[in-house]
C-alpha positions in Angstrom: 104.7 5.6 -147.3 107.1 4.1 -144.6 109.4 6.3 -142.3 112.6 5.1 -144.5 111.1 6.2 -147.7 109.9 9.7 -146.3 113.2 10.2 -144.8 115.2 9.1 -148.4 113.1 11.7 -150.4 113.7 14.6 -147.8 117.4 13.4 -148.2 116.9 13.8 -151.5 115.5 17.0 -151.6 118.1 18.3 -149.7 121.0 16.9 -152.0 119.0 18.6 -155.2 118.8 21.8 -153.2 115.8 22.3 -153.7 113.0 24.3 -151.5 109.9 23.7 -152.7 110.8 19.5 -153.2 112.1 19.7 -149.4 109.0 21.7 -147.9 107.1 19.3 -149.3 108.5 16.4 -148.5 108.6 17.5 -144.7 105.0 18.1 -144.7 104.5 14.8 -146.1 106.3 13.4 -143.2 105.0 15.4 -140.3 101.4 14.4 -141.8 102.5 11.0 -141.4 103.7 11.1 -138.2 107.1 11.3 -138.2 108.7 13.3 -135.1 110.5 16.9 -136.2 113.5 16.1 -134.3 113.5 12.6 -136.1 113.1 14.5 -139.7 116.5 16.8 -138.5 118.4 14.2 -137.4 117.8 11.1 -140.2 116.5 13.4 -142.7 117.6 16.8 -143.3 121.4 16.4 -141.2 121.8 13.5 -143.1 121.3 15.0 -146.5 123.6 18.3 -145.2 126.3 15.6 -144.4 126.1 14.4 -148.4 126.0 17.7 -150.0 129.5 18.3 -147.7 130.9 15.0 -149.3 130.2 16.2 -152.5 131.9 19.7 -151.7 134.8 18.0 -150.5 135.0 15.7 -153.8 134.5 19.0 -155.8 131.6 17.8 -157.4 129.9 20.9 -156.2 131.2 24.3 -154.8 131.0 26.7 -152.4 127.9 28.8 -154.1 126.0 25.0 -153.4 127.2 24.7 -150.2 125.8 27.7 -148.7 122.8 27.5 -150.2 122.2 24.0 -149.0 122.6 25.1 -145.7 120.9 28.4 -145.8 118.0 25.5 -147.3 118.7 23.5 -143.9 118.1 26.1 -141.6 115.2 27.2 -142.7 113.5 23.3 -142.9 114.8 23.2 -138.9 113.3 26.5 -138.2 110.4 25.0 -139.3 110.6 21.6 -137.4 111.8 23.2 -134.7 108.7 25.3 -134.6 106.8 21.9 -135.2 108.2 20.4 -132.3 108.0 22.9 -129.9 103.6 23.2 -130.9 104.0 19.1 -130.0 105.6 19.1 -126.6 105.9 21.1 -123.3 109.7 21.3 -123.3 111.0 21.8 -119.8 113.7 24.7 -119.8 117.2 23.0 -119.3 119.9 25.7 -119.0 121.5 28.1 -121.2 123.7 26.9 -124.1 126.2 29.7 -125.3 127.7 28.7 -128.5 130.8 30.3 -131.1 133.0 29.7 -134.0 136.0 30.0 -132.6 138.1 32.9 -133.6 139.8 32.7 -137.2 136.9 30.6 -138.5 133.7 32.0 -140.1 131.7 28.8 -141.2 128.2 28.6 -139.1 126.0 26.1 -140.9 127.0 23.2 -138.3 126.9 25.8 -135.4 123.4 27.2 -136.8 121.9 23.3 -136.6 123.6 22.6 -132.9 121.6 26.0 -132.3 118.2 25.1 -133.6 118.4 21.8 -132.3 119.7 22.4 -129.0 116.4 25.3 -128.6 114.3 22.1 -129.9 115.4 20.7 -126.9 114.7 22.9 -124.2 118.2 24.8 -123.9 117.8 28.6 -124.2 120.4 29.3 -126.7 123.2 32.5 -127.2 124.8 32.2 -130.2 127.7 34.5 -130.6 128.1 33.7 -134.0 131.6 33.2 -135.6 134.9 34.2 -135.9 134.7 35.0 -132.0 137.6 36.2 -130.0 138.5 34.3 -126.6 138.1 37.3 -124.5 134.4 37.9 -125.9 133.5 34.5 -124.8 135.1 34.9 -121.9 133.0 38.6 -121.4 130.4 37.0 -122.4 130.1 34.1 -119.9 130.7 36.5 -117.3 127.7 38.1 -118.1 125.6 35.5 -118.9 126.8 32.4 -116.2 125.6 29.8 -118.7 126.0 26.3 -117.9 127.2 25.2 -121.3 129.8 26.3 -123.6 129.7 24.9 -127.1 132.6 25.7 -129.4 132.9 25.2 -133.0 135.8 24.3 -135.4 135.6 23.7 -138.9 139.3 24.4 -139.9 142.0 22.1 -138.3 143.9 25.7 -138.0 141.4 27.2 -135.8 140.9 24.0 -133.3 143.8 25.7 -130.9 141.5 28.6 -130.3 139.3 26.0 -128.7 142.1 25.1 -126.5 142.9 28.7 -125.9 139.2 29.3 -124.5 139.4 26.3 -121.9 143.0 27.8 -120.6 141.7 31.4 -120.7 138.7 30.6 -118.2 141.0 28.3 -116.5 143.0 31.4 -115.7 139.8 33.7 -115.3 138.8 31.2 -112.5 135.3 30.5 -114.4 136.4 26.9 -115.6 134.4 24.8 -112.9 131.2 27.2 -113.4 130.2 25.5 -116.6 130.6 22.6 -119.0 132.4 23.0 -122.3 131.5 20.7 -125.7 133.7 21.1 -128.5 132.7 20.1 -132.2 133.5 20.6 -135.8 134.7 18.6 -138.6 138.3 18.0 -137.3 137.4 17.7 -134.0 137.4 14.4 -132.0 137.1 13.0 -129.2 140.6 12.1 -128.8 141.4 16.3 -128.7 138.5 17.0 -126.9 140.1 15.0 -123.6 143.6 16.4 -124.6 142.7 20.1 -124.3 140.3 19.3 -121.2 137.0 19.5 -122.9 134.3 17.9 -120.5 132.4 16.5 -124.0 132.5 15.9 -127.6 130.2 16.2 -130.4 130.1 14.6 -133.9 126.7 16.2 -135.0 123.8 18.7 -133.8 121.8 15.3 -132.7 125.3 14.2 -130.4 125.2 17.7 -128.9 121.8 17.6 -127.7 122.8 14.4 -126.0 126.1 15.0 -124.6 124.5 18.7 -122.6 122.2 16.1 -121.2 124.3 14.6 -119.8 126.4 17.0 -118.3 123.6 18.1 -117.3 122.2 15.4 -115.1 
């Protein structure tokens, strides 16, 4: 079976919801070579990314939704876990992460997580709906060199804006790099609020810390 036909059936599985049809199908894959972080980022992300086009054409609903990507994490737990047995990863830094106060969605946060721990960040996740003064604690705890804030709502992005002034003002700003991301985000607000990167998906995040980073 080629890489584009193991990928389209773990896509698939993902789309169906369905557990048992997506452990399988990531067995198959890692049996035939495939690299973990390849299966996350053309296989299970991808199929995420339908099941949230179908949510937002109300063809499913929010039940669906959260079980898909309670059904995600787990399959990148498990990759993740692959990966990590198949390579030596270097520590790069430490990624702290949070939904931004006002917003309690997690599933694309949970991914940037996993994936980001794939990659040899050692990850903080704060989890959601987190104030700007617990960030701001927290980074003053922790001196991280990355700061990745997530935005699903459009009516939540100012909070993101809010952080960067707040450790502006805290005279932390220059100690770290800060990645915003989230379905309304772009790259276009990322400059305008004086973000120092921008990420579409959990793959996009990996990549822009790296290159902060370097």
């Amino acid at each position: 079976m080629s890489t584009n036909e193991n990928l389209s059936r773990i896509i698939e599985a993902v789309i169906k919801i369905d557990a048992g049809l997506l452990d399988t199908t990531i067995d198959d894959a890692l049996q035939a070579g495939l690299d973990p972080l390849m299966i996350v980022n053309e296989g299970v992300t991808v199929g995420l990314r339908q099941v949230g086009d179908l949510f937002a054409e109300e063809e499913i609903y929010l039940p669906e939704l959260v079980q898909a990507g309670r059904l995600v994490s787990k399959a990148v737990e498990k990759l993740t876990s692959a990966f990590s047995e198949e390579k030596a990863i270097a520590k790069k830094g430490t990624f702290l992460i949070a939904t931004v106060k006002g917003d309690v969605h997690d599933i694309g946060k949970n991914l940037v997580s996993l994936i980001m721990a794939a990659s040899g960040y050692d990850v903080v996740d704060l989890g959601t709906d987190v104030s700007t003064d617990d960030i701001v604690e927290k980074i003053t705890e922790l001196n991280p060199q990355l700061l990745g804030l997530s935005s699903l709502l459009s009516t939540t992005m100012p909070a993101q804006r809010e952080v960067i002034q707040t450790l502006i003002e805290a005279g932390v700003r220059d100690q770290l790099h800060v990645i915003v991301g989230g379905a309304p985000v772009t790259q276009a607000w990322a400059q305008e609020i004086g973000a120092d990167g921008y990420a579409e998906n959990a793959s996009q995040a990996v990549l822009e810390a790296d290159r902060l980073m370097t």
